[in-house]
N, C-alpha and C positions, 0 to 999 in steps of 0.2 A: 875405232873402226878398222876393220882389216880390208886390203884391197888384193883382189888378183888378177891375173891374167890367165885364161886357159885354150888361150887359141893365138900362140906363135911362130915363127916360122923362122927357118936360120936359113944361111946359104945351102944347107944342104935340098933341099927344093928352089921353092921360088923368094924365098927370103933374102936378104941382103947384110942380115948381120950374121958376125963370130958366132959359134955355141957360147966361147968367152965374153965376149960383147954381152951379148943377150944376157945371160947369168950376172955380170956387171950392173947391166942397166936394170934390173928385177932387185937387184939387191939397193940400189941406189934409191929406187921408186919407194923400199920399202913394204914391197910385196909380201903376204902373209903367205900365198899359193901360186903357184907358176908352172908351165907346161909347155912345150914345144912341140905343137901337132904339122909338121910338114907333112906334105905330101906322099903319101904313098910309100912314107919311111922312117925308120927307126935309128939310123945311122948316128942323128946328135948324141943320141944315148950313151956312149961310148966315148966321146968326148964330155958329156954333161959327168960320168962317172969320176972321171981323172980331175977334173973340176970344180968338183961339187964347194970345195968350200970358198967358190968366191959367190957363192948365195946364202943368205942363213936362213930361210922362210922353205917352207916343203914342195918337195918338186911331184908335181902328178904326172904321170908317166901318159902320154898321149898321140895320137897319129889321126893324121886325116885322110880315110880313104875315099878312091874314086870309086862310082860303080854306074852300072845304067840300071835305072830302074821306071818300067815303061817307055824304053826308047830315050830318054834323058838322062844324060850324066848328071849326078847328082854326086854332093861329096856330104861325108859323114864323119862324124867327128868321135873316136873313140880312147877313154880315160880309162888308167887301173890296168893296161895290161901289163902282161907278162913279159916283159924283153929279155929272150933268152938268143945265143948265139949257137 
């Protein structure tokens, strides 16, 4: 059975762990699929690059936007983009 995570968060929003950490503990869990959707930002991406091999399972590329839709802030959660600088 393969297990993932695709809704995590690093200190770069309101999360509390390392991009390192995080990448650690995913590879620890034994995760087949893993993603770091912070808030409104792509920034882990650039650390998750220089890092990549303390995970051996595939990383989906992910972000969690805010937006108001009908007067409510609502957050949306988007996989598979593009992270270009």
């Amino acid at each position: 059975m393969d297990f993932i995570d695709l809704h995590t968060h690093t200190c770069y929003s309101d999360g509390t762990s390392t991009v390192e950490n995080s990448l650690k503990c995913a590879d620890k869990l034994e995760l087949s699929l893993f993603s770091v959707t912070d808030h409104n930002t792509v920034d882990a991406y650039d650390e998750i690059d220089s890092l990549r091999y303390l995970f051996r399972g595939d990383i989906l590329p992910g972000v969690e936007l805010s937006t108001v839709f009908y007067g409510e802030v609502i957050e949306v959660l988007g996989y598979g983009i593009n992270i270009v600088e």
